[in-house]
C-alpha positions in Angstrom: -8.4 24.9 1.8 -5.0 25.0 -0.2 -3.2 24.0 3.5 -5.7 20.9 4.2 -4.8 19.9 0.2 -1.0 19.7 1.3 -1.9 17.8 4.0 -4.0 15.3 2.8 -0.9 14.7 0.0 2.1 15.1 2.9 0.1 12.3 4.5 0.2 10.6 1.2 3.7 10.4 0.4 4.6 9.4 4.7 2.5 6.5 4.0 4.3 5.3 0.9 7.8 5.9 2.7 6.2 3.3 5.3 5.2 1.0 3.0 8.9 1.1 1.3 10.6 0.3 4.5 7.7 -2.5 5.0 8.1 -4.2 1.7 12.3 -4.0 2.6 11.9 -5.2 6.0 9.8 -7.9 4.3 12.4 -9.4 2.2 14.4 -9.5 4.6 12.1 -11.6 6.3 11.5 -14.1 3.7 15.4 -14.2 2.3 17.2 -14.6 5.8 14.5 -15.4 8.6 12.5 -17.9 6.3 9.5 -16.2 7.5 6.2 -17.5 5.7 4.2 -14.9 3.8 0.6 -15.8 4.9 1.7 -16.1 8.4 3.3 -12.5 8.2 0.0 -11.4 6.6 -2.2 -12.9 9.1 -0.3 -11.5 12.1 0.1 -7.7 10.8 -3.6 -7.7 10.4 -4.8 -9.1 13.4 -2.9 -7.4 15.4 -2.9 -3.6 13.7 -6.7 -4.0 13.8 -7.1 -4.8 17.1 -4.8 -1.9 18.3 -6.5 0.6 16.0 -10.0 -0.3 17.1 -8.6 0.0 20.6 -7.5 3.2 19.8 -10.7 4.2 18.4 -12.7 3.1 21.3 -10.6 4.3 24.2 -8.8 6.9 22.6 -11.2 8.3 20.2 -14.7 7.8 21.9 -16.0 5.9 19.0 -18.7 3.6 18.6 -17.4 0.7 17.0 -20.3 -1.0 16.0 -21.9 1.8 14.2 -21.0 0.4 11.2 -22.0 -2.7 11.2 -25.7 -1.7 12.0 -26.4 -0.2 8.1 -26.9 -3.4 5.8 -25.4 -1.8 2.9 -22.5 0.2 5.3 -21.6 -3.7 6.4 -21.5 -4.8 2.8 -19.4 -2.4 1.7 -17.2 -3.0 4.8 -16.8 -6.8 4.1 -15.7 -6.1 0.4 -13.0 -3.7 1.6 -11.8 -6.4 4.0 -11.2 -8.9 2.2 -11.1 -7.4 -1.9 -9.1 -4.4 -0.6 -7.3 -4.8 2.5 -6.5 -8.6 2.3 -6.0 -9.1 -1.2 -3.4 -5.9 -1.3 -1.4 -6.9 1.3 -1.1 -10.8 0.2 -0.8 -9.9 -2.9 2.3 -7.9 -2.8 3.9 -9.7 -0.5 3.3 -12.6 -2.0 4.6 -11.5 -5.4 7.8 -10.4 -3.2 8.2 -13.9 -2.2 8.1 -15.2 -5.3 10.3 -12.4 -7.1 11.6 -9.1 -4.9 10.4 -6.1 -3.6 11.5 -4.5 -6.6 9.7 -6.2 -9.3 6.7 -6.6 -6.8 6.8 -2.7 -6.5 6.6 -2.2 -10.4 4.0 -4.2 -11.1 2.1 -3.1 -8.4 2.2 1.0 -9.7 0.1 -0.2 -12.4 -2.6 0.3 -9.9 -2.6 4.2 -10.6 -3.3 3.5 -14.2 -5.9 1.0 -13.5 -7.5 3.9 -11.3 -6.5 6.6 -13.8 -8.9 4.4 -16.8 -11.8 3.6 -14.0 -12.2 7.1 -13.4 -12.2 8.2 -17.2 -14.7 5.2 -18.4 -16.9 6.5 -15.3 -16.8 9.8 -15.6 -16.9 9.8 -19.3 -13.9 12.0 -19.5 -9.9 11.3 -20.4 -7.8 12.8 -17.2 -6.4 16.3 -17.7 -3.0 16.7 -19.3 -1.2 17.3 -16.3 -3.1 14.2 -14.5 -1.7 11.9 -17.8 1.9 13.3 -17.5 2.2 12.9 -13.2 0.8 9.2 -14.3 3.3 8.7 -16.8 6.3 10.5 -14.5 5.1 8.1 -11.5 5.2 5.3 -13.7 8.2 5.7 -15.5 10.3 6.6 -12.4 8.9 3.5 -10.6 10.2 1.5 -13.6 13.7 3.2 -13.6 14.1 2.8 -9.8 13.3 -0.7 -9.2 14.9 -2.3 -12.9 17.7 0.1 -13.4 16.4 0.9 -16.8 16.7 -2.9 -17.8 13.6 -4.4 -19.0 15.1 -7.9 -18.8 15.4 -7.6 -14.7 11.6 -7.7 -15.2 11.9 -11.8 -16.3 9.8 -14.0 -13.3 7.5 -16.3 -13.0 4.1 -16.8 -14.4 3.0 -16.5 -10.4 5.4 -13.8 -9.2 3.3 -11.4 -12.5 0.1 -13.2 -11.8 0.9 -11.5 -8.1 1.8 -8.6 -9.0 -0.6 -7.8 -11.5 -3.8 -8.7 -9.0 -1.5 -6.1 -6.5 -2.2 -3.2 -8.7 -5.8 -4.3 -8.9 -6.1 -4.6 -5.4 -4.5 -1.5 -4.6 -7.1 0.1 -7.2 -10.1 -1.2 -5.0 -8.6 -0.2 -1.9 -8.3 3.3 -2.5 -11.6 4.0 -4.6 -13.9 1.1 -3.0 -14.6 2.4 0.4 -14.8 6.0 -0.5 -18.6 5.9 1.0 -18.0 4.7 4.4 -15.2 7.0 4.8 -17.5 9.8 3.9 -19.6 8.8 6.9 -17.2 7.2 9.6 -13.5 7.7 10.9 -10.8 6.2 8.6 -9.6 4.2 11.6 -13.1 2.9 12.3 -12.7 1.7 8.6 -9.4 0.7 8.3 -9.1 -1.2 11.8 -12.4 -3.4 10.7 -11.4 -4.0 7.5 -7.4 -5.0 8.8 -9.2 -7.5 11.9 -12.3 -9.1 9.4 -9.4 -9.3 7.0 -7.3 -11.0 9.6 -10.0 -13.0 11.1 -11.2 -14.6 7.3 -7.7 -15.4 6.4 -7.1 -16.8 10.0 -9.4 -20.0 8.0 -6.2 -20.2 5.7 -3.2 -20.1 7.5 -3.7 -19.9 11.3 -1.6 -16.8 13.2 0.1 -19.6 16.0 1.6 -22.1 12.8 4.9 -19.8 12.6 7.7 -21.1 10.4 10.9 -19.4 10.0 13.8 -18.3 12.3 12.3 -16.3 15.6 15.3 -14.2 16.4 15.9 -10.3 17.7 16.1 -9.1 14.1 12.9 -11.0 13.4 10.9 -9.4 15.9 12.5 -6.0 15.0 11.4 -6.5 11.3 8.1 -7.5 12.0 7.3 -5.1 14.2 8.2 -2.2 11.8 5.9 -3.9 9.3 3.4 -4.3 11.7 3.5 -0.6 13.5 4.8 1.7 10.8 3.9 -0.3 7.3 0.7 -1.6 8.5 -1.1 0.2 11.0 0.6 4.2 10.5 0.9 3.8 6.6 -3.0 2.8 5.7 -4.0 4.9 8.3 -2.5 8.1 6.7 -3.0 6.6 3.0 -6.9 6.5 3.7 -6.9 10.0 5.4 -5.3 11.4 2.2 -7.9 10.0 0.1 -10.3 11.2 2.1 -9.0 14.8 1.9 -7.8 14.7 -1.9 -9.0 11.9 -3.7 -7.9 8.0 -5.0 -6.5 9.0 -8.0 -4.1 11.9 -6.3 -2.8 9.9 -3.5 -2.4 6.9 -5.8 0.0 9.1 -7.8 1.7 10.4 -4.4 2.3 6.9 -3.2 4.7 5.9 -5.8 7.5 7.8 -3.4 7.4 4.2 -2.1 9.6 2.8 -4.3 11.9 5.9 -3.9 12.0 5.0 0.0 12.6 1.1 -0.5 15.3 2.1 -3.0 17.4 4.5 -0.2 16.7 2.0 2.6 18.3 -0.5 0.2 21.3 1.7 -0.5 22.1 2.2 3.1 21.0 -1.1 4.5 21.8 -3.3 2.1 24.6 -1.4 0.1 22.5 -1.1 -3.2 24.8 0.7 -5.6 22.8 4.0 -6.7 22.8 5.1 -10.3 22.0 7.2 -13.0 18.8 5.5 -13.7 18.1 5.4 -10.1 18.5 9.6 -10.0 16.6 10.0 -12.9 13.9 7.5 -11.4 14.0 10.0 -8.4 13.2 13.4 -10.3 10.3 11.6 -12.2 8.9 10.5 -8.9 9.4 13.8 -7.1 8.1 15.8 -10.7 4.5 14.0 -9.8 4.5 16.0 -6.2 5.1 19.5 -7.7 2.6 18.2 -10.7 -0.2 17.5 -8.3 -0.2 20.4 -6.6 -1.3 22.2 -9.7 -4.2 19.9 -10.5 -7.8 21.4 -9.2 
Protein backbone atom coordinates (compact mmCIF):
# COMPACT_ATOMS: atom_id res chain seq x y z
CA UNK A 1 0.00 0.00 0.00
CA UNK A 2 2.75 2.57 1.27
CA UNK A 3 4.86 1.60 -2.16
CA UNK A 4 1.76 2.19 -4.60
CA UNK A 5 1.29 5.74 -2.43
CA UNK A 6 4.96 6.68 -3.64
CA UNK A 7 4.12 5.87 -6.85
CA UNK A 8 1.17 7.45 -7.47
CA UNK A 9 3.21 10.83 -6.02
CA UNK A 10 6.74 9.90 -8.05
CA UNK A 11 4.26 9.94 -10.97
CA UNK A 12 3.05 13.20 -9.77
CA UNK A 13 6.06 15.27 -9.49
CA UNK A 14 7.48 13.52 -13.33
CA UNK A 15 4.53 15.04 -14.68
CA UNK A 16 5.02 18.56 -13.35
CA UNK A 17 8.85 18.36 -14.41
CA UNK A 18 7.11 17.80 -18.04
CA UNK A 19 4.87 20.41 -17.83
CA UNK A 20 7.94 22.84 -16.76
CA UNK A 21 10.01 22.02 -19.75
CA UNK A 22 6.55 22.39 -21.83
CA UNK A 23 5.55 25.85 -20.58
CA UNK A 24 9.73 26.75 -21.33
CA UNK A 25 9.69 25.20 -24.68
CA UNK A 26 6.51 27.28 -25.03
CA UNK A 27 7.89 30.62 -24.66
CA UNK A 28 10.31 29.92 -26.66
CA UNK A 29 7.88 29.33 -29.24
CA UNK A 30 5.95 32.41 -28.92
CA UNK A 31 9.12 34.89 -28.21
CA UNK A 32 11.44 33.65 -31.09
CA UNK A 33 9.39 31.32 -33.57
CA UNK A 34 6.17 33.66 -33.44
CA UNK A 35 4.27 30.56 -33.04
CA UNK A 36 0.41 31.31 -32.35
CA UNK A 37 -1.02 30.02 -29.14
CA UNK A 38 -4.37 28.53 -30.31
CA UNK A 39 -2.65 26.84 -33.15
CA UNK A 40 -0.08 25.23 -30.68
CA UNK A 41 -3.13 24.20 -28.50
CA UNK A 42 -4.99 22.76 -31.25
CA UNK A 43 -2.12 20.70 -32.68
CA UNK A 44 -0.87 19.11 -29.17
CA UNK A 45 -4.28 17.94 -28.64
CA UNK A 46 -5.21 16.50 -31.71
CA UNK A 47 -2.45 14.78 -32.17
CA UNK A 48 -1.57 13.46 -28.34
CA UNK A 49 -5.19 12.08 -28.48
CA UNK A 50 -5.05 10.40 -31.41
CA UNK A 51 -1.74 8.57 -30.49
CA UNK A 52 -3.00 7.80 -26.97
CA UNK A 53 -6.23 6.26 -28.15
CA UNK A 54 -4.11 4.37 -30.63
CA UNK A 55 -2.15 3.17 -27.94
CA UNK A 56 -5.09 2.20 -26.02
CA UNK A 57 -6.66 0.24 -28.83
CA UNK A 58 -3.67 -1.56 -30.27
CA UNK A 59 -1.51 -1.53 -27.46
CA UNK A 60 -3.80 -1.91 -24.60
CA UNK A 61 -6.79 -4.02 -25.94
CA UNK A 62 -9.32 -1.44 -25.01
CA UNK A 63 -12.59 -0.72 -26.09
CA UNK A 64 -12.71 2.75 -26.99
CA UNK A 65 -16.14 3.36 -27.29
CA UNK A 66 -17.17 2.02 -23.95
CA UNK A 67 -17.43 5.22 -22.65
CA UNK A 68 -19.40 6.88 -24.76
CA UNK A 69 -22.22 4.27 -24.44
CA UNK A 70 -23.24 5.45 -20.55
CA UNK A 71 -25.28 8.84 -20.99
CA UNK A 72 -24.04 10.23 -17.79
CA UNK A 73 -20.17 8.52 -18.39
CA UNK A 74 -20.45 10.81 -21.90
CA UNK A 75 -21.53 13.81 -20.07
CA UNK A 76 -18.98 13.74 -17.69
CA UNK A 77 -16.54 13.02 -20.57
CA UNK A 78 -17.55 16.14 -22.58
CA UNK A 79 -17.10 18.47 -19.49
CA UNK A 80 -13.67 17.21 -18.93
CA UNK A 81 -12.89 17.90 -22.59
CA UNK A 82 -13.54 20.97 -22.89
CA UNK A 83 -13.90 22.66 -18.92
CA UNK A 84 -10.76 20.62 -18.02
CA UNK A 85 -8.52 19.60 -20.64
CA UNK A 86 -9.06 22.55 -23.12
CA UNK A 87 -9.59 25.33 -20.86
CA UNK A 88 -6.17 24.30 -18.83
CA UNK A 89 -4.09 24.13 -21.52
CA UNK A 90 -5.31 27.49 -23.36
CA UNK A 91 -5.53 28.97 -20.49
CA UNK A 92 -1.98 28.84 -19.46
CA UNK A 93 -0.60 29.16 -22.36
CA UNK A 94 -2.45 31.83 -23.23
CA UNK A 95 -1.65 33.77 -20.08
CA UNK A 96 2.14 32.83 -21.13
CA UNK A 97 1.58 34.70 -24.23
CA UNK A 98 0.36 37.50 -22.87
CA UNK A 99 2.89 37.70 -19.71
CA UNK A 100 5.69 34.66 -19.27
CA UNK A 101 5.88 31.39 -18.06
CA UNK A 102 6.71 32.65 -14.84
CA UNK A 103 3.91 34.75 -13.96
CA UNK A 104 1.56 32.29 -15.85
CA UNK A 105 3.03 29.56 -13.43
CA UNK A 106 2.12 31.68 -10.21
CA UNK A 107 -1.07 32.41 -10.89
CA UNK A 108 -1.88 29.11 -12.03
CA UNK A 109 -0.72 27.32 -8.37
CA UNK A 110 -3.63 29.02 -7.02
CA UNK A 111 -5.39 26.05 -8.32
CA UNK A 112 -4.30 23.88 -5.25
CA UNK A 113 -5.98 26.37 -3.02
CA UNK A 114 -9.03 26.53 -5.00
CA UNK A 115 -9.01 22.60 -4.61
CA UNK A 116 -7.77 22.87 -0.99
CA UNK A 117 -11.38 25.19 -0.15
CA UNK A 118 -13.67 22.89 -2.55
CA UNK A 119 -12.71 19.99 -0.63
CA UNK A 120 -13.26 21.68 2.95
CA UNK A 121 -16.77 23.48 1.95
CA UNK A 122 -17.68 19.71 0.64
CA UNK A 123 -16.63 17.77 3.15
CA UNK A 124 -17.56 20.09 5.80
CA UNK A 125 -14.10 20.00 7.31
CA UNK A 126 -10.89 22.60 7.22
CA UNK A 127 -7.71 20.32 5.76
CA UNK A 128 -5.43 18.95 8.39
CA UNK A 129 -2.50 21.02 9.60
CA UNK A 130 0.02 19.39 7.71
CA UNK A 131 -2.27 19.57 4.43
CA UNK A 132 -2.52 23.82 5.23
CA UNK A 133 1.25 24.08 5.69
CA UNK A 134 2.38 21.74 2.30
CA UNK A 135 -0.37 24.34 0.70
CA UNK A 136 1.24 27.22 2.10
CA UNK A 137 5.02 25.76 1.36
CA UNK A 138 3.83 24.95 -2.39
CA UNK A 139 2.54 28.25 -2.63
CA UNK A 140 4.99 30.23 -1.25
CA UNK A 141 7.94 28.53 -3.04
CA UNK A 142 6.04 28.90 -6.43
CA UNK A 143 5.93 32.64 -5.59
CA UNK A 144 9.68 32.94 -4.65
CA UNK A 145 10.79 30.92 -7.77
CA UNK A 146 9.02 32.50 -10.46
CA UNK A 147 9.15 36.61 -8.99
CA UNK A 148 12.39 36.38 -7.14
CA UNK A 149 10.65 37.47 -4.00
CA UNK A 150 9.48 40.82 -5.91
CA UNK A 151 5.85 41.36 -5.83
CA UNK A 152 6.17 44.06 -8.42
CA UNK A 153 7.43 41.36 -11.25
CA UNK A 154 3.77 40.31 -10.75
CA UNK A 155 2.52 43.83 -12.75
CA UNK A 156 0.51 42.58 -16.25
CA UNK A 157 -2.27 42.98 -17.94
CA UNK A 158 -5.82 42.83 -16.99
CA UNK A 159 -5.85 39.65 -19.72
CA UNK A 160 -2.50 38.09 -18.89
CA UNK A 161 -4.35 37.74 -14.73
CA UNK A 162 -7.82 37.22 -16.25
CA UNK A 163 -5.67 34.07 -17.87
CA UNK A 164 -4.02 33.06 -15.31
CA UNK A 165 -6.62 33.17 -12.82
CA UNK A 166 -9.27 30.89 -15.02
CA UNK A 167 -5.73 28.51 -15.30
CA UNK A 168 -5.87 27.72 -11.67
CA UNK A 169 -9.55 27.15 -12.03
CA UNK A 170 -9.15 25.02 -14.81
CA UNK A 171 -6.50 23.14 -13.35
CA UNK A 172 -9.00 22.64 -10.17
CA UNK A 173 -11.65 20.94 -12.52
CA UNK A 174 -9.25 18.92 -14.23
CA UNK A 175 -8.02 17.11 -11.43
CA UNK A 176 -11.19 16.62 -9.25
CA UNK A 177 -13.95 16.67 -12.21
CA UNK A 178 -13.35 13.28 -13.81
CA UNK A 179 -12.55 11.42 -10.69
CA UNK A 180 -15.81 9.07 -11.64
CA UNK A 181 -14.82 7.89 -14.94
CA UNK A 182 -11.40 7.20 -13.88
CA UNK A 183 -12.81 5.05 -11.19
CA UNK A 184 -14.34 2.95 -13.98
CA UNK A 185 -12.12 3.22 -17.21
CA UNK A 186 -8.20 3.54 -17.99
CA UNK A 187 -6.76 7.02 -17.47
CA UNK A 188 -5.63 6.92 -21.13
CA UNK A 189 -9.07 5.94 -22.29
CA UNK A 190 -10.01 9.30 -20.48
CA UNK A 191 -7.35 11.46 -21.11
CA UNK A 192 -6.91 10.57 -24.89
CA UNK A 193 -10.89 11.44 -25.38
CA UNK A 194 -10.91 14.28 -23.48
CA UNK A 195 -7.27 15.71 -25.42
CA UNK A 196 -9.04 14.64 -29.22
CA UNK A 197 -13.02 16.06 -28.38
CA UNK A 198 -10.98 18.89 -26.90
CA UNK A 199 -8.99 19.14 -30.07
CA UNK A 200 -11.78 18.46 -32.32
CA UNK A 201 -14.25 21.44 -30.53
CA UNK A 202 -11.54 23.97 -30.65
CA UNK A 203 -10.59 22.84 -34.28
CA UNK A 204 -14.27 25.35 -34.83
CA UNK A 205 -11.91 28.18 -33.49
CA UNK A 206 -8.69 28.18 -34.87
CA UNK A 207 -8.24 25.37 -37.53
CA UNK A 208 -4.84 22.95 -37.00
CA UNK A 209 -3.55 23.68 -41.04
CA UNK A 210 -3.75 27.91 -40.42
CA UNK A 211 0.01 27.85 -38.96
CA UNK A 212 1.59 31.25 -38.32
CA UNK A 213 5.08 31.66 -37.15
CA UNK A 214 8.62 30.64 -38.19
CA UNK A 215 8.62 26.58 -39.17
CA UNK A 216 12.20 25.86 -38.59
CA UNK A 217 14.40 22.69 -36.89
CA UNK A 218 14.15 24.29 -33.47
CA UNK A 219 10.44 24.73 -34.01
CA UNK A 220 9.65 21.27 -34.68
CA UNK A 221 12.04 20.22 -31.78
CA UNK A 222 9.98 22.52 -29.35
CA UNK A 223 6.89 21.41 -30.33
CA UNK A 224 7.37 18.05 -30.33
CA UNK A 225 8.68 18.05 -26.67
CA UNK A 226 5.36 19.87 -25.80
CA UNK A 227 3.56 17.61 -27.72
CA UNK A 228 5.22 14.13 -26.53
CA UNK A 229 6.56 14.79 -23.10
CA UNK A 230 4.22 18.03 -21.81
CA UNK A 231 1.17 16.82 -23.34
CA UNK A 232 0.70 13.38 -23.87
CA UNK A 233 3.46 11.70 -20.91
CA UNK A 234 2.76 14.55 -18.32
CA UNK A 235 -1.35 14.29 -18.10
CA UNK A 236 -1.04 10.84 -18.51
CA UNK A 237 1.04 10.31 -15.37
CA UNK A 238 -0.78 13.49 -13.56
CA UNK A 239 -4.25 11.57 -13.90
CA UNK A 240 -2.71 8.16 -12.79
CA UNK A 241 -1.47 9.91 -9.56
CA UNK A 242 -4.78 11.15 -8.88
CA UNK A 243 -6.18 8.09 -9.32
CA UNK A 244 -3.83 6.35 -6.85
CA UNK A 245 -3.62 9.38 -4.23
CA UNK A 246 -6.09 11.86 -4.64
CA UNK A 247 -6.58 15.74 -6.40
CA UNK A 248 -5.69 17.48 -3.62
CA UNK A 249 -2.16 15.49 -3.06
CA UNK A 250 -1.00 15.52 -6.54
CA UNK A 251 -2.07 19.14 -6.99
CA UNK A 252 0.35 19.88 -4.18
CA UNK A 253 3.11 17.56 -5.86
CA UNK A 254 2.78 19.33 -9.17
CA UNK A 255 4.07 22.57 -8.01
CA UNK A 256 7.78 20.91 -8.64
CA UNK A 257 6.86 22.36 -12.06
CA UNK A 258 7.90 25.62 -11.51
CA UNK A 259 11.12 24.24 -9.83
CA UNK A 260 11.80 22.37 -13.34
CA UNK A 261 10.95 25.47 -15.66
CA UNK A 262 13.19 27.46 -13.33
CA UNK A 263 16.59 24.91 -13.86
CA UNK A 264 15.70 24.56 -17.56
CA UNK A 265 15.83 28.38 -17.54
CA UNK A 266 19.13 28.50 -15.74
CA UNK A 267 20.88 26.18 -18.11
CA UNK A 268 19.09 27.08 -21.32
CA UNK A 269 18.56 30.41 -21.10
CA UNK A 270 21.30 31.54 -18.46
CA UNK A 271 18.66 32.61 -15.73
CA UNK A 272 20.82 33.85 -12.87
CA UNK A 273 19.80 31.54 -9.76
CA UNK A 274 19.38 33.13 -6.28
CA UNK A 275 18.76 33.12 -2.88
CA UNK A 276 15.03 33.44 -3.33
CA UNK A 277 15.16 30.98 -5.98
CA UNK A 278 16.96 28.24 -3.30
CA UNK A 279 14.68 29.10 -0.80
CA UNK A 280 11.82 28.72 -3.38
CA UNK A 281 13.31 25.21 -3.93
CA UNK A 282 13.31 23.89 -0.20
CA UNK A 283 9.68 25.12 0.24
CA UNK A 284 8.74 23.17 -2.87
CA UNK A 285 10.66 20.02 -2.03
CA UNK A 286 9.35 20.49 2.06
CA UNK A 287 5.70 19.69 0.40
CA UNK A 288 7.12 16.11 -0.87
CA UNK A 289 8.48 14.98 2.58
CA UNK A 290 5.03 16.79 4.01
CA UNK A 291 2.83 14.55 1.93
CA UNK A 292 4.14 11.59 2.67
CA UNK A 293 3.06 11.91 6.19
CA UNK A 294 -0.62 12.85 5.41
CA UNK A 295 -3.09 9.58 5.70
Amino acid sequence: MRMTKYKGMLLAIIAAIFWGISGTCGQYLFEQRGINVEWLINIRLLISGAVLLAYTKYGQKRDLFAIWKNKKDRIQLLIFSICGMLAVQYTYFAAIKHSNAATATVLQYFGPIIIAIYLALKKRQIPKQKELLAIGLAVTGTFLLVTHGNIYTLAISPLAFLLGILSAVSLAIYTLQPTHILTKYEPSIVIGWGMFCGGMFFSFIKAPWEFQGTWDIYTAINTTAIILFGTLVAFTLYLYSVKIIGGQKASLLASAEPLAATILAVYWLKTPFGLSDYIGTICIVSTVFLLTKIR
